[in-house]
PLY file of the C-alpha trace (Angstrom):
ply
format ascii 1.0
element vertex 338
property float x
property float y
property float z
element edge 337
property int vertex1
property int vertex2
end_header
-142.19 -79.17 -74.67
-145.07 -79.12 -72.42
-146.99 -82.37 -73.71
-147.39 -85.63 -75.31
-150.45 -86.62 -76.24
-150.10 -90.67 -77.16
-152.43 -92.31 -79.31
-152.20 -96.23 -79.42
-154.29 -96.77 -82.75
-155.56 -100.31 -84.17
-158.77 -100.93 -86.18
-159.61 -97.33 -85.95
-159.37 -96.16 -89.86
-163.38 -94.96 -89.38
-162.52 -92.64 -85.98
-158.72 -91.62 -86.34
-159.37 -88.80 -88.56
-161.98 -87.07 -85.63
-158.81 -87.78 -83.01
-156.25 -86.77 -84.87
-157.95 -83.43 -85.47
-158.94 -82.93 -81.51
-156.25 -82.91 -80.81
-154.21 -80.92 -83.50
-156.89 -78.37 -82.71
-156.15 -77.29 -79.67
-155.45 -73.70 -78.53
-152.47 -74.43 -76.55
-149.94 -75.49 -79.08
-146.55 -76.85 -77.18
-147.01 -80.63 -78.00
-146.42 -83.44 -79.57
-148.80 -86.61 -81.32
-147.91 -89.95 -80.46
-149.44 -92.38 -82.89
-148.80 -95.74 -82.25
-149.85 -98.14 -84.70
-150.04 -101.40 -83.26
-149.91 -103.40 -86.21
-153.20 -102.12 -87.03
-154.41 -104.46 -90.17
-156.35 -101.41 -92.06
-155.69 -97.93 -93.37
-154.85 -96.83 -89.76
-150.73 -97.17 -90.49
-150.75 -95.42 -93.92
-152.75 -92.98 -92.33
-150.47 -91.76 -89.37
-147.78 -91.97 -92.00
-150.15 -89.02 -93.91
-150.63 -87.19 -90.49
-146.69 -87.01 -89.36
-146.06 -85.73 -93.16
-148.86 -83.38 -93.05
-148.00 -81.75 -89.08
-144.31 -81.43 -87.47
-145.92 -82.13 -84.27
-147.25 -86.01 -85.21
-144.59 -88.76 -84.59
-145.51 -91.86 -86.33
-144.75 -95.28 -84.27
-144.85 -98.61 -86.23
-144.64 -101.45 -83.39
-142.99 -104.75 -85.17
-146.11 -106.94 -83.45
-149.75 -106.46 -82.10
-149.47 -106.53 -78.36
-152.74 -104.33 -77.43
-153.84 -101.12 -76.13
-151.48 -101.34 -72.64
-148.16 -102.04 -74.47
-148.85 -99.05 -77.17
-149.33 -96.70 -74.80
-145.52 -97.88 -72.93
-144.25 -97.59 -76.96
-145.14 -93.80 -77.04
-144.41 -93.08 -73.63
-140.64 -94.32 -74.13
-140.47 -92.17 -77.04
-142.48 -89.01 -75.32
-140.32 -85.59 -74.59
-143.23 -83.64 -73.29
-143.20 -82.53 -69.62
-146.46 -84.19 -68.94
-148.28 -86.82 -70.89
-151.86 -87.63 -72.21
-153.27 -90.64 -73.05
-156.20 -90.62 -75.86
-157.99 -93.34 -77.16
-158.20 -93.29 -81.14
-161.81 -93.46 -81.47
-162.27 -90.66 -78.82
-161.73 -86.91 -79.05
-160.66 -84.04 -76.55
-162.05 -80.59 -76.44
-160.25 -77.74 -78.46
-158.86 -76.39 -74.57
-158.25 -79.52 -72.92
-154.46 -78.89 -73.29
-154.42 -74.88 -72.34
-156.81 -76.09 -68.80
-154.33 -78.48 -68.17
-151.34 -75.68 -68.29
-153.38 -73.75 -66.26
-154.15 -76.03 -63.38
-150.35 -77.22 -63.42
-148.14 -76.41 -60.03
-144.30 -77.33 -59.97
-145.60 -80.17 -57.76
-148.29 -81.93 -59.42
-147.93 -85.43 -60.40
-150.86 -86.30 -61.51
-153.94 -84.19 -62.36
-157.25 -85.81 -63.35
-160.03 -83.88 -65.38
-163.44 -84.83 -66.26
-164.53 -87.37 -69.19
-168.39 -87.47 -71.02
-169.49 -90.92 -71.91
-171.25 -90.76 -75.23
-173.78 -93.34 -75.61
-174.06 -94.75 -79.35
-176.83 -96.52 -81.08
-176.20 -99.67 -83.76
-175.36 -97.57 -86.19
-173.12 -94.89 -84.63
-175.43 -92.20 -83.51
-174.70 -90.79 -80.02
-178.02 -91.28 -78.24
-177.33 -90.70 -74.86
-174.32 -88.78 -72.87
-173.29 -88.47 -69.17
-170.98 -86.31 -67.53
-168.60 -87.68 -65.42
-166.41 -84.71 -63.87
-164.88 -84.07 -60.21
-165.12 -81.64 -58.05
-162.04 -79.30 -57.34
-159.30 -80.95 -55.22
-155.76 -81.11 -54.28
-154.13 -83.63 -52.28
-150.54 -84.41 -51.10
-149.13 -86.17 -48.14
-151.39 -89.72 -46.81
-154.27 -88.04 -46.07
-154.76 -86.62 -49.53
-153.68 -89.67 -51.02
-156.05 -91.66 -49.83
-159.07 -88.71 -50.13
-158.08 -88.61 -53.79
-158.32 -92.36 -54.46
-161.82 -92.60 -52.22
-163.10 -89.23 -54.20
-162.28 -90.05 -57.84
-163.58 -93.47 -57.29
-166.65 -92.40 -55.66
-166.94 -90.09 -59.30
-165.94 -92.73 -61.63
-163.31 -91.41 -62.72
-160.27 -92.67 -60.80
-159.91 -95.89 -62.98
-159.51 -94.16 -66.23
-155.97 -92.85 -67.28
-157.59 -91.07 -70.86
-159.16 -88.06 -68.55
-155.32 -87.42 -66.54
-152.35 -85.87 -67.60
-149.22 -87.24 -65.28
-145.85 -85.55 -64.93
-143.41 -88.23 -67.41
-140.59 -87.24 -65.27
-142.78 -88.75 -62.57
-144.21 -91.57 -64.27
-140.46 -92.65 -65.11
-138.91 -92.65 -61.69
-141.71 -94.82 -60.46
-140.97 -97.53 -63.09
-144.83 -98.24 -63.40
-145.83 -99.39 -67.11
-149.19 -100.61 -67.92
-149.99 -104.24 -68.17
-151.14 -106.60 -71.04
-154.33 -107.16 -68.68
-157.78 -106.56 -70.13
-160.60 -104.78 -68.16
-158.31 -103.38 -65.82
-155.07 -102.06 -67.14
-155.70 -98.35 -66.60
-157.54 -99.18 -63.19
-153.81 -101.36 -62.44
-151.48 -98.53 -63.96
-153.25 -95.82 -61.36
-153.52 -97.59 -58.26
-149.54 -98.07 -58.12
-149.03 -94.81 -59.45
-150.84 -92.55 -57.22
-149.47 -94.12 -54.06
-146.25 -92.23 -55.24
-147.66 -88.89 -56.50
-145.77 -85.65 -54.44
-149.81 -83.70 -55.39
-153.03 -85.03 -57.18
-155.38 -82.68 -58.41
-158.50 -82.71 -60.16
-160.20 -80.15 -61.92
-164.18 -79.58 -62.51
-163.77 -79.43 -66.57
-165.13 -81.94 -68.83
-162.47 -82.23 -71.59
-162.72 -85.85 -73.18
-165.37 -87.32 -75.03
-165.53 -91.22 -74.52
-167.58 -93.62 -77.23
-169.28 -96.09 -75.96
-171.80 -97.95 -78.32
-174.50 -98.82 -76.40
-175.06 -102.60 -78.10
-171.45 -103.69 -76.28
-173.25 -104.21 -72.92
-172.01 -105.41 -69.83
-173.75 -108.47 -70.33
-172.23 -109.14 -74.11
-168.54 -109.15 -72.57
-167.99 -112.68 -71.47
-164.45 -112.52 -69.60
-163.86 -115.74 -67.28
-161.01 -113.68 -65.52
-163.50 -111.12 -65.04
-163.89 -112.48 -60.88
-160.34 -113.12 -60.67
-159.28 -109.50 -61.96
-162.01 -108.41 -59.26
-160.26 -109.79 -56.14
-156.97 -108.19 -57.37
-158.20 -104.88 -57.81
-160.33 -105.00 -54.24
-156.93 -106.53 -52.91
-155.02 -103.63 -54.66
-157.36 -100.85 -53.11
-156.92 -102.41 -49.59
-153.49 -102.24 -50.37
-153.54 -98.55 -50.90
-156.21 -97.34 -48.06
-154.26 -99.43 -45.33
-150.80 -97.97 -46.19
-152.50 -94.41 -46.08
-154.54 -95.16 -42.97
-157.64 -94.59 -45.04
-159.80 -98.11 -44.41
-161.88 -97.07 -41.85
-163.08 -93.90 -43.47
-163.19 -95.24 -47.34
-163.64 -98.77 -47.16
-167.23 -99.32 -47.11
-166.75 -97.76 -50.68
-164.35 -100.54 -52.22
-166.34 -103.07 -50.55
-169.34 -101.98 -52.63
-167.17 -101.90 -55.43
-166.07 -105.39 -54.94
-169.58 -106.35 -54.58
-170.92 -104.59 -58.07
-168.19 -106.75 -59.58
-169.35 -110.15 -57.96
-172.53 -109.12 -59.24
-171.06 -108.22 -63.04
-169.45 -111.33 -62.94
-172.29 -113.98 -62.51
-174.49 -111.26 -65.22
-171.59 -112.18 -67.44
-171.53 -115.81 -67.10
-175.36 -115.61 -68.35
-174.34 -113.66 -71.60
-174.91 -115.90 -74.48
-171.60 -115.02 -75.64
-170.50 -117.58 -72.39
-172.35 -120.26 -73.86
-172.73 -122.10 -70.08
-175.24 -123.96 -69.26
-177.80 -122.65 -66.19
-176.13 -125.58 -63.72
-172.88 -124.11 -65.22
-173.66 -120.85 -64.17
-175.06 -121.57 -60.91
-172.14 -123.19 -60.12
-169.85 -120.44 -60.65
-172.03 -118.72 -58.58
-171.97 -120.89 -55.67
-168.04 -120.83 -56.13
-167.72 -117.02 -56.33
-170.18 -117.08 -53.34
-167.89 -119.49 -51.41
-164.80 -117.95 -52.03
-162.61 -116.11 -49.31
-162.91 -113.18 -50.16
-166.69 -112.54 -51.06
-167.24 -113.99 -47.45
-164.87 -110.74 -45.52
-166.41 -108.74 -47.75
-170.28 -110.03 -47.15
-169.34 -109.55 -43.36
-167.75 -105.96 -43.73
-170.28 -104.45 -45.94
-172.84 -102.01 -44.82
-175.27 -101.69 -47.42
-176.37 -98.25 -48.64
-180.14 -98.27 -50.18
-182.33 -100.74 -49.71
-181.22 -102.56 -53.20
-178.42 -104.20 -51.36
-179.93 -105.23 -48.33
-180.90 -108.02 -49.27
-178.18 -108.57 -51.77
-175.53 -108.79 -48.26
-178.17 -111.63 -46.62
-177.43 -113.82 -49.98
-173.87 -113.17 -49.87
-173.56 -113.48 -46.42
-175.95 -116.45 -46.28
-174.51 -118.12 -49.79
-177.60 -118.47 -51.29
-176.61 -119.12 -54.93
-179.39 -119.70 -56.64
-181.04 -116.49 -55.27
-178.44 -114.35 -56.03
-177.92 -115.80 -59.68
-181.83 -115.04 -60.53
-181.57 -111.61 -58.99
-178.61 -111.34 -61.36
-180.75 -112.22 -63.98
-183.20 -109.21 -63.29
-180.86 -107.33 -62.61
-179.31 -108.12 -66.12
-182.81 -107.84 -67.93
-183.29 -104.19 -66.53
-180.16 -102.92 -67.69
-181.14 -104.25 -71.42
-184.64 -102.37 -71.88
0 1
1 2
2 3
3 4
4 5
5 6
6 7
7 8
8 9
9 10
10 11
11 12
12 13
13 14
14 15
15 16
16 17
17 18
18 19
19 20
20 21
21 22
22 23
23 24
24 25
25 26
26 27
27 28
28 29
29 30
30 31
31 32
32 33
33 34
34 35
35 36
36 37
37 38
38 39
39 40
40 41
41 42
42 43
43 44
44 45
45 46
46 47
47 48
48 49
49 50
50 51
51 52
52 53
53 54
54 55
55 56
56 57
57 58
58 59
59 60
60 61
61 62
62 63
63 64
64 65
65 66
66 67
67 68
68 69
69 70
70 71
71 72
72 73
73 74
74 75
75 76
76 77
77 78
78 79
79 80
80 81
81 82
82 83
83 84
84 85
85 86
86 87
87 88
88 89
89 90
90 91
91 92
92 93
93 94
94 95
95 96
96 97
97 98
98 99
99 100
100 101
101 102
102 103
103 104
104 105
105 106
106 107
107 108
108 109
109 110
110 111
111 112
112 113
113 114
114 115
115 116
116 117
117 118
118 119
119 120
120 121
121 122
122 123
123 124
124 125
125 126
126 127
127 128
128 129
129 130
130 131
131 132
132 133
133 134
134 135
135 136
136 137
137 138
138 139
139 140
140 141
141 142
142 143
143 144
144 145
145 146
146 147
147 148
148 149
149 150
150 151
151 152
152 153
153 154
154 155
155 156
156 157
157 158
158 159
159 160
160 161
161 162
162 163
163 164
164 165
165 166
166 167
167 168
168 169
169 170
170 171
171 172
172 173
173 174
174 175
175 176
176 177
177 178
178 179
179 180
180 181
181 182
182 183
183 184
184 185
185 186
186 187
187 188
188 189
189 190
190 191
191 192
192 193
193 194
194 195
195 196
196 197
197 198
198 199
199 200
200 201
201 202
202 203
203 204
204 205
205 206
206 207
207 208
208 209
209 210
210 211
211 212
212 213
213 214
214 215
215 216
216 217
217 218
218 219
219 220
220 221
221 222
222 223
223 224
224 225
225 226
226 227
227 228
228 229
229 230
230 231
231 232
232 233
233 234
234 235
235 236
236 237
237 238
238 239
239 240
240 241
241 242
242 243
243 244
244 245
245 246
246 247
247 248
248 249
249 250
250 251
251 252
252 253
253 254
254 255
255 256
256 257
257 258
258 259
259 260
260 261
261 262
262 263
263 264
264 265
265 266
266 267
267 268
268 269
269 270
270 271
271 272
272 273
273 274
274 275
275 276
276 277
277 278
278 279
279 280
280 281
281 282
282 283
283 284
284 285
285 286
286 287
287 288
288 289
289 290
290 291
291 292
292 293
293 294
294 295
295 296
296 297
297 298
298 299
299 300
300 301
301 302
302 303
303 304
304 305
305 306
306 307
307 308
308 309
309 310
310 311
311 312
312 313
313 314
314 315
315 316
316 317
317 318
318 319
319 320
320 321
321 322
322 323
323 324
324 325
325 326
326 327
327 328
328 329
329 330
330 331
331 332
332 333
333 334
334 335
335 336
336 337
């Protein structure tokens, strides 16, 4: 069998029919569905009952306990036989030849091959208002040098922290031992970075194939996480990590240390959702600490600003002005909701 597609599925009853049938759709037909219910409390397990009765190809997967989105995905890959493996979320879809691209694009070699996603935009009431394409330009890498040139160009795209638009070898993803984490935010960001690093050939292709919802009214600034910061020093200490052992730092790094910044600068727009419920001090504070810490100050030093927008956000950092930096946060945060 040439695929798996796995489908971790909780509190999806109103989306998993439009999945399902993406996917069952497609013109290349050597796969198998995945659909792990992870003790989804609505219609969503008698309904992947109804799917494996209705199609050979659908496996149903009842997990004893709800242990989110990560640990479903490690359920159906220990019980996946396809040659390479697919992860789609079940309120998103795939086009009709996202499969028969993939078997296309396939060598003997490749590992891991990444494919463009489209983020559709919703409304309040479900209405797609808004896409963007998201897709890579043609490459193949192998050896350190194409290691690190993958990781620097997928990031660059946007697309190297999602594992819904890649299909990995299992074969692959089994010797390496990597499983994804119970982590929020990051887990598909966490599950790539040590996963590439081992990859014989990455390659990406220039085809959009998977539709992502995203409902516009869950902004950036609605998500309160207060290990938002923390997760963002281990993922700028994870892609140091990788660009030093493949002697790509002093080509790529100004990109991760823009990266790190963005996040420092998600972080405090977070801490001023209302959904954070801290008080301004509170949030200036946090601020101030974020400011302070080690690692904002090697990056403040190290980063070379592209654009004039974060010229003068590298004098605040570098100069720890807080309370500037938390007000420009704040415009920053009332742009993005008009």
């Amino acid at each position: 069998m040439k695929f798996s597609v796995i489908v971790p599925v909780y509190g999806v009853e109103k989306y998993l029919d439009e999945c399902v049938r993406s996917i069952l759709s497609q013109t290349y037909t050597d796969f198998e569905v995945l659909l792990v219910d992870d003790c989804s409390p609505d219609a969503c397990p008698a309904m992947c009952d109804r799917y494996a009765e209705q199609d050979s190809r659908v496996k149903a997967l009842h997990k004893p306990q709800n242990e989110g989105l990560g640990f479903a995905r490690n359920t159906g890959l220990a019980a996946a036989s396809g040659e390479y493996v697919l992860f789609v979320d079940s309120d998103d879809t795939i086009a009709e030849n996202t499969l028969e691209t993939c078997a296309a694009e396939l060598s003997e070699n490749t590992d891991i091959l990444a494919f463009g996603i489209r983020l559709c935009v919703e409304n309040k009431q479900g209405k797609v208002v808004r896409t963007q394409d998201l897709t890579p330009n043609r490459f193949i890498g192998t050896g350190k040098d194409g290691k690190a040139e993958a990781f620097a160009r997928l990031t660059e795209e946007r697309v190297f922290q999602y594992a819904c638009n890649k299909a990995y070898n299992r074969e692959f993803l089994k010797n390496t031992g990597v499983l994804f984490e119970q982590t929020k935010l990051i887990e598909d960001f966490l599950f790539n970075i040590a996963v590439f690093g081992q990859a014989r050939e990455i390659r990406a292709i220039a085809s959009t194939l998977y539709d992502y919802r995203k409902p516009k009214h869950e902004t950036l600034a609605s998500k309160y996480s207060p290990e938002f910061f923390a997760l963002a020093k281990r993922k700028y200490a994870l892609e140091k990590a990788y660009l030093q052992t493949f002697d790509g730092m002093e080509k790529y790094g100004q990109l991760i240390l823009e990266g790190y910044v963005k996040h420092v600068i998600s972080a405090v727009i977070r801490n001023r959702s209302k959904s954070a419920a801290l008080t301004k001090k509170e949030q200036k504070r946090l601020a101030q600490e974020m400011l302070d810490d080690a690692v904002t100050v090697e990056v403040a030093q190290a980063f070379v600003p592209r654009g004039f927008v974060y010229k003068p956000v590298k004098t605040m950092l570098v100069k720890k002005r807080a309370g500037c930096f938390w007000r420009f946060c704040g415009l920053i945060k009332f742009l993005r909701s008009m």
